[in-house]
N, C-alpha and C positions, 0 to 999 in steps of 0.2 A: 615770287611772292605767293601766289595760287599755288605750288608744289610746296612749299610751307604749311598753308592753313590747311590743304590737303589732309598733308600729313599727322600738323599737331589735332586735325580734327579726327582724321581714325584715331591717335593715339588717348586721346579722350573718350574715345566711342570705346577703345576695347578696355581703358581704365573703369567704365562704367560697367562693362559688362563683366570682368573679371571682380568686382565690386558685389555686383548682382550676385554671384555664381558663390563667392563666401560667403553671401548673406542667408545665401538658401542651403550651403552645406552646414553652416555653423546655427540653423536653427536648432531648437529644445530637442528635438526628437533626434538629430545626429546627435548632441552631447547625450541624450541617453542609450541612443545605442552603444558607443565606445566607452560612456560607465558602466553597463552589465557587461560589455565584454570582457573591462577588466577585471570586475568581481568577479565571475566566472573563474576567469584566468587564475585568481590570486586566489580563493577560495576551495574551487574544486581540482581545475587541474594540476596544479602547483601539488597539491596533497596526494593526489594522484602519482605524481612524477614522485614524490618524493617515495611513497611505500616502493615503485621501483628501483628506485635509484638503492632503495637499502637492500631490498632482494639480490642485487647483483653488487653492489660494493660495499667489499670486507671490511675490518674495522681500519686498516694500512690505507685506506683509498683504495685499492687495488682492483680492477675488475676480476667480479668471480662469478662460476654458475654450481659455484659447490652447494651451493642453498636446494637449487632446483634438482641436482643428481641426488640429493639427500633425501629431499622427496619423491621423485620418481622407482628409487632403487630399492627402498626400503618399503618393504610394503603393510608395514603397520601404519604408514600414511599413506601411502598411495590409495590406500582402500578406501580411503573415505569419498576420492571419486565415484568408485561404484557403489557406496553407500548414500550416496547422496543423491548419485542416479538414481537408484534402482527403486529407493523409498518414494523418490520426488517425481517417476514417473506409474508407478503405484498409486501415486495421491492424486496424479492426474485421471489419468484413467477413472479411479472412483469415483472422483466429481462429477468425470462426466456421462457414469451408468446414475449415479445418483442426481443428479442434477435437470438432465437433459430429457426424462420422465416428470420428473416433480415441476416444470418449467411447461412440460404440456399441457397434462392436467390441468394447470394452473389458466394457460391462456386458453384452452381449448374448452375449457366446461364449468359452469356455473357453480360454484364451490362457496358454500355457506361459509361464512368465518375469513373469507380469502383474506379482505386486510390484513386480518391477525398473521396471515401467513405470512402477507409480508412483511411486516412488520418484524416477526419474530425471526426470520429468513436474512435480515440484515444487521439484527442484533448479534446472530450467531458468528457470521462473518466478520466483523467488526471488533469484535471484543478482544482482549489482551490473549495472546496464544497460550500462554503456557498457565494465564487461570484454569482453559479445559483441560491441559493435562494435570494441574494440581488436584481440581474435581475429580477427574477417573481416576484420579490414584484413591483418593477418597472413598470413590465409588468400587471399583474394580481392583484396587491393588491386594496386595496378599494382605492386607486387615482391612481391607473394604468392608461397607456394608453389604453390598450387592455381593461379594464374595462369599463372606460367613456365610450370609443367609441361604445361598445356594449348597455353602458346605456341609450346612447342617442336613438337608434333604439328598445328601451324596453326592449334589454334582460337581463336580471342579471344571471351571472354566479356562484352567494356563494362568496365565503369566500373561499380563497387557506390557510390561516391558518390552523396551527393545523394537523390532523392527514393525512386529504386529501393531504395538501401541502407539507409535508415531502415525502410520496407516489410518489409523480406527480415530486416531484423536483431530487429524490434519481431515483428513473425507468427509466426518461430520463438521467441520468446521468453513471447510472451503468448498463446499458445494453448491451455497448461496449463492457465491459468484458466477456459477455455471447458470443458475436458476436465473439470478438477473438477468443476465448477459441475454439467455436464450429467451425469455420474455419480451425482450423490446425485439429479438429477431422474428418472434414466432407474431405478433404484431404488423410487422410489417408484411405479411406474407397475403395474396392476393384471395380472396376465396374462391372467385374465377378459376385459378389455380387447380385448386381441391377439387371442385365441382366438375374441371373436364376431366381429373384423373379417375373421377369415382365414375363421368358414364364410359372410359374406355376400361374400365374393370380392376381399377388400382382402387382398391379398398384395406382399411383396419392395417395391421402390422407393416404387409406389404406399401404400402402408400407412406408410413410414416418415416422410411427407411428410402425407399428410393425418390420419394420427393420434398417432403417437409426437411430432412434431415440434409439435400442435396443443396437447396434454397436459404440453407442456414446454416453451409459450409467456413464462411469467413467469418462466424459467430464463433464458434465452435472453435475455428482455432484463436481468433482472438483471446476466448475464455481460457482455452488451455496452456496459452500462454500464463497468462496473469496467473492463473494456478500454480502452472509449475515455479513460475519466479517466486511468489510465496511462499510456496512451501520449502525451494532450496533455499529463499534466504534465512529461513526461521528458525530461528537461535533455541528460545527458550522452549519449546518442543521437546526436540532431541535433548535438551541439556538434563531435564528435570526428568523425560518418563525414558527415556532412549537406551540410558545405564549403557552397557559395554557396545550398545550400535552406533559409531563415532561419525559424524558428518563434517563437511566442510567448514559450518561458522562455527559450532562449538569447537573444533579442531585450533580452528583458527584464534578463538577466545582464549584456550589453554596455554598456548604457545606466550601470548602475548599477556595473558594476566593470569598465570597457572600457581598451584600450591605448591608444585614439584621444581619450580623454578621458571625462569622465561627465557627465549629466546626471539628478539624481538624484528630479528631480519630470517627468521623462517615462520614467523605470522607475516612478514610482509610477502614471502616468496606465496606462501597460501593463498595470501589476499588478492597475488597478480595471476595465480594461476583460476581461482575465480570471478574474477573478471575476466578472462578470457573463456572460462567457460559458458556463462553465462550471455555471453557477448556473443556468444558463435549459437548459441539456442537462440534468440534474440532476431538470426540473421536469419537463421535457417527457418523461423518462424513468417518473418517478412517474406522468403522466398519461395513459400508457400501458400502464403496469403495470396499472391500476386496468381498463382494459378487457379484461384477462385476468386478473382476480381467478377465484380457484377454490381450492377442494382437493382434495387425493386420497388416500386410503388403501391400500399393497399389501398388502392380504390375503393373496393368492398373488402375491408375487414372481416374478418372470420368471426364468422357467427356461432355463440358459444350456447354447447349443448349443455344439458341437463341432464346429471350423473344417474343413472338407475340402473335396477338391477344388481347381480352380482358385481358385475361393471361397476357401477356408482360404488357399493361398499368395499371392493376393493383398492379405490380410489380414492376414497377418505380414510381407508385404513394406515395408506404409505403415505400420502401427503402429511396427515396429522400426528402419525405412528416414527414419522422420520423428523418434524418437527419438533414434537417434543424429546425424543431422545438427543437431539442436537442441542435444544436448550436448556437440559435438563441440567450440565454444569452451572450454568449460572444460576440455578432455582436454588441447587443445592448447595454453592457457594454461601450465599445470603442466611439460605436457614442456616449453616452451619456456624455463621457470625455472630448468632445467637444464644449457640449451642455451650454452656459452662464447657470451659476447658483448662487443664492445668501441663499449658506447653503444648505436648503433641498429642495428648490423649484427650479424647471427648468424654464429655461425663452425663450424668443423667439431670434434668433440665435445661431453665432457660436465665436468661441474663443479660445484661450489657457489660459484663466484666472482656470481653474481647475486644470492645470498642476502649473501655478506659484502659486496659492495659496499651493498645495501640497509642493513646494517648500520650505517654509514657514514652513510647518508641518514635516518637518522631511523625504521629501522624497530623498536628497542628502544621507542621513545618511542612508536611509533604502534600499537603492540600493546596500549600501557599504558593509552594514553587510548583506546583504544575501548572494552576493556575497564572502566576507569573510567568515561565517560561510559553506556556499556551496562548497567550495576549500577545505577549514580543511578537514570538513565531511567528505570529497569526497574522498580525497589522504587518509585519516585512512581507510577509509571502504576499497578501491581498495586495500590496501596493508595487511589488516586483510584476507580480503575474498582469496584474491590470495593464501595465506597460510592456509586457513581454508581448502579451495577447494583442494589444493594438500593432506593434511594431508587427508582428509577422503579419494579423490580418489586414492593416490598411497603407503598411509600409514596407512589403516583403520588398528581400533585397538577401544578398549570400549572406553579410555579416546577419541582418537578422535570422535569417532560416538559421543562421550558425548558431546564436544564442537559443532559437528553440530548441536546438540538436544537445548541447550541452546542457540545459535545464531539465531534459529529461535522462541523462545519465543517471542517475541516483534511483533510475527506476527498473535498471539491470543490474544492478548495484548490492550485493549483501551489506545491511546497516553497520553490522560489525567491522567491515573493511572500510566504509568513508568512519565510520569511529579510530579506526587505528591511524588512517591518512590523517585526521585533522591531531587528532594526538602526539605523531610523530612528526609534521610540520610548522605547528604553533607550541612547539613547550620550548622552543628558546628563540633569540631575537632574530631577527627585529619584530616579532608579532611573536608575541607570549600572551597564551587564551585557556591553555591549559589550567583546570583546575577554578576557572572563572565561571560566571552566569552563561559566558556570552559563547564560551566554545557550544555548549550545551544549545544555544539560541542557535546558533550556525548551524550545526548539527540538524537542527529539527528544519531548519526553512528549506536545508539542501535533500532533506530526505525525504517532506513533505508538500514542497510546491508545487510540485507535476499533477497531483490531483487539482489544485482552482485554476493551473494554469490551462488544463485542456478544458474545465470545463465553463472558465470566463473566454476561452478564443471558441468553442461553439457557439457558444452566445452571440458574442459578434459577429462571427460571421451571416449570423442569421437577421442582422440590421442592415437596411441598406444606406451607402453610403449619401446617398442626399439628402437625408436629412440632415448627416453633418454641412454638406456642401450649402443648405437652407440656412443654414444658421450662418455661416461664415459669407453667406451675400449679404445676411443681415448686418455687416458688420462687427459681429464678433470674431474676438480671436481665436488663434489654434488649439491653443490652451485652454480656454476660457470654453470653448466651444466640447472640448476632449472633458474638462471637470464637470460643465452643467449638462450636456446635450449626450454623449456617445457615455460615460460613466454610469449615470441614473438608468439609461436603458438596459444594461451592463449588468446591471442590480441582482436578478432572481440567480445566473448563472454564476456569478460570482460569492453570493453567501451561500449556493449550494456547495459549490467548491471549496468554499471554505469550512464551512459544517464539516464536512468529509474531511479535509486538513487536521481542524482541528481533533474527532475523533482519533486519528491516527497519530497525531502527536501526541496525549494522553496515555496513549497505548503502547509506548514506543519501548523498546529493551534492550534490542540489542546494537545500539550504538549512545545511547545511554549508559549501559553495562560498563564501557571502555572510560568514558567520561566523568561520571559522576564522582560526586562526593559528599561526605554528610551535609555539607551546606547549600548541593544544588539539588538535595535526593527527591525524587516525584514518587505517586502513588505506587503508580508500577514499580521501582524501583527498591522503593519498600515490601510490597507485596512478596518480589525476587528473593529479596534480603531474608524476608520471615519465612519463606517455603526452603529456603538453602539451608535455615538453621535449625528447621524442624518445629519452629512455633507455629502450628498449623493453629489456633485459635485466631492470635494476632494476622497472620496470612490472611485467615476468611474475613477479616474486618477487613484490614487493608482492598483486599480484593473484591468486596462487595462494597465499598463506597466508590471504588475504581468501575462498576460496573454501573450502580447507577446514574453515575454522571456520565457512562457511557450512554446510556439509554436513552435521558434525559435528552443528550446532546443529538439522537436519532429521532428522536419525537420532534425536532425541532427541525429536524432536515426536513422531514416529510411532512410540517407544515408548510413549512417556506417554500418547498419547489412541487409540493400538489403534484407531485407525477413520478409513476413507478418505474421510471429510466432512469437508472443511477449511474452517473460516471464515478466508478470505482477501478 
């Protein structure tokens, strides 16, 4: 009998603790870990698998790599590897002669006006890519105004086409990001530092090169990443000023939605071989970074001079002189929305006949849906990332590091290639989205979440856990404790992350491009539409209410997060 009660008493003891044990795997936070894994899974990789599965299987089923010999062997497409390189490591470089100056200045020396700089510095970066090259064509094209005017006084400046013009249009645009980036590096930098190199004789040029530049080595490639990934994935660029210099996404857009016909498993073969490109920069970046692992504390901050001299005025010449020609598309955009026009020619006065003719064209409608689509997007992504960000900061584990690893795919990712995955995944059953609000809505949360999500899990990471643990002796719950207590803290990082989301959906083209239709068309979209057809009037309206709602939406970042570290 005692061998009995024994018994049925472990067997109660481990029914309790096996009890226990699915009580604690099956809480809230396991079921949402394995619901993001499955959306994930159903969402992106699935769309993923599918562009390769059509790259390599013919219309018979059959396995083939006739897609990939077709592209490697012929070199009217092969070339747009080294066209995409060669432009995209061109853009890098300029950012960062451009940038990594304009970033010193800025933190090193008392500069009258500096808000403005930044201010305007993010505007630039931020804004729809292929409005600057609508503008310099404006500007700069062979009936520019800045062209004429030079031609009439004999000078001819070329041809901004082509590979010059992506260069010139992509440098001034993406250099901001260099200047950010290097801002918060040059920031943290010790003055200490400064101060022993100048009494061992490391002064001016010399100093800025072998030390400052050396101590803000992981900045530097950081930024030169995010460049280069920008600039290769940038569709409307090359499409609109680029003419016969053919790159990767526009390549890849022809193929798949072309006038000359499509071919819709040699845009998938494109789409796999850019991801693999892109993937392997990606890698080769990380395994770099990691040879300038360090930290650094500013104790004493660097103490910022006051510009004088020739020095000073050369100082405010480039700062200010490189400002305004970088923002000068969007000034000129705006006036030009003003400007009477009939179609593509400008006339002499002023008016609102640009704006009601856009009226006409679908600009009620395209106000609505960005709008619309910008809300959706916005509320999924803040409430995805809010729990992405806890699970990895307060619940890491493989599957979550795995869901972080996967929600930042989309950010080595050209827009155009998850536009043709979700295109060629969802337009027949059992999930049909094609041609809906909602492809369009997926679309935007896959392609812009990685901005709130890194910048709602810095956030938290910078709360310490006891206060949640304070709360939860109190008797509240996990839940209850996660909505009121660890959310509300959460607060500043997560609407700046989202400002920046939303910014960047607003702006969005080229996985829109593959998507849309007149019933889900956005600002940008439109803008695309009227610069494709040659209504440069309607263009500049489209494109100047698309800017100031970009602007709008940047004056509000930089109220809300009060600090000039931007996670971009």
């Amino acid at each position: 009998p005692s061998k009995i009660n024994e018994q049925s008493n472990w067997r109660t003891l481990l029914a309790l603790q096996i009890l226990q044990m699915m009580k604690r795997k099956l809480e809230i936070w396991t079921f949402f870990t394995f619901a993001l894994l499955a959306l994930f899974l159903v969402f992106l990789i699935y769309p993923l698998f599918g562009i390769l599965q059509q790259s390599v299987i013919d219309e018979n089923g059959r396995f083939t790599l006739e897609q990939f010999h077709k592209f490697f062997t012929n070199p009217y497409y092969s070339s747009t590897i080294l066209n995409s390189f060669s432009v995209t490591i061109a853009i890098t470089l300029s950012t960062l002669v451009l940038g990594i100056p304009f970033a010193y200045f800025y933190s090193f020396y008392q500069l009258k006006g500096a808000k403005f700089l930044f201010v305007v510095s993010i505007l630039c970066c931020m804004s729809a890519p292929f409005i600057g090259a609508y503008a310099w064509i404006m500007l700069l094209g062979r009936s520019g105004v800045i062209t004429q005017g030079l031609a009439k006084i004999g000078i001819n400046i070329g041809s901004i086409y082509g590979f010059k013009g992506i260069l010139f249009v992509q440098a001034l645009k993406l250099y901001p990001l260099v200047f950010i980036y290097m801002n918060g590096a040059f920031k943290n930098i010790d003055n200490s530092l400064i101060e022993a190199s100048t009494s061992l004789g490391c002064k001016g040029i010399n100093r800025f090169f072998k030390i400052i530049l050396s101590l803000s080595m992981p900045t530097i490639l950081a930024a030169s990443l995010l460049v280069f990934m920008r600039s290769f994935a940038d569709f409307g660029t090359p499409l609109i000023i680029g003419e016969g210099f053919r790159t990767f996404p526009v390549e890849i857009y022809k193929q798949y939605i072309g006038e000359n016909g499509t071919n819709h498993a040699f845009a998938a073969t494109i789409s796999v071989v850019a991801i693999l490109v892109t993937a392997l920069v990606f890698l080769i970046q990380k395994w770099a970074g990691k040879k300038f692992t360090f930290s650094i504390n500013a104790l004493h901050p660097v103490e910022k001079q006051r510009p004088k001299g020739i020095m000073g005025i050369l100082i405010y010449l480039f700062t200010y002189g490189l400002s305004g020609i970088a923002i000068l598309p969007n000034v000129y955009i705006i006036y030009l929305s003003f400007r009477n026009c009939d179609r593509s020619v400008f006339k002499p006065g002023y008016s609102l006949i640009n704006y009601t003719q856009a009226a006409k064209k679908l600009l009620v409608r395209s106000i609505q849906n960005t709008f619309l689509l910008g809300f959706l997007s916005l509320a999924l992504i803040i409430l995805i990332s809010i729990i992405i960000a806890y699970l990895v900061v307060r619940r890491g584990n493989f599957l979550n590091n795995t869901i972080d690893t996967l929600s930042m795919l989309p950010y080595i990712i050209p827009g155009s290639v998850i536009g043709i995955a979700l295109a060629v995944s969802f337009s027949k059953p059992p999930i049909v989205l094609v041609g809906s609000l909602w492809i369009m809505v997926l679309s935007l949360v896959i392609r812009r979440m990685p901005y709130t999500i890194r910048s709602a899990t810095a956030t938290l990471v910078q709360i310490p856990y006891s206060i949640e643990e304070a709360a939860l002796s109190l008797g509240s719950s996990k839940l209850k404790t996660f909505t009121k207590v660890t959310v509300p803290m959460m607060a500043n990082g997560i609407l700046s992350g989202a400002i920046l989301s939303w910014v960047a959906i607003v702006t969005e083209l080229s996985s829109a491009i593959i998507l849309y239709n007149n019933k889900t068309i956005t600002l940008t979209m439109s803008a695309y539409v009227a610069i494709s057809r040659g209504n440069y009037g309607i263009a500049a309206a489209f494109s100047a209410v698309l800017t100031i709602l970009t602007t709008i939406s940047l004056i509000i970042y930089l109220f809300v997060s009060k600090s000039e570290d931007v996670k971009v």
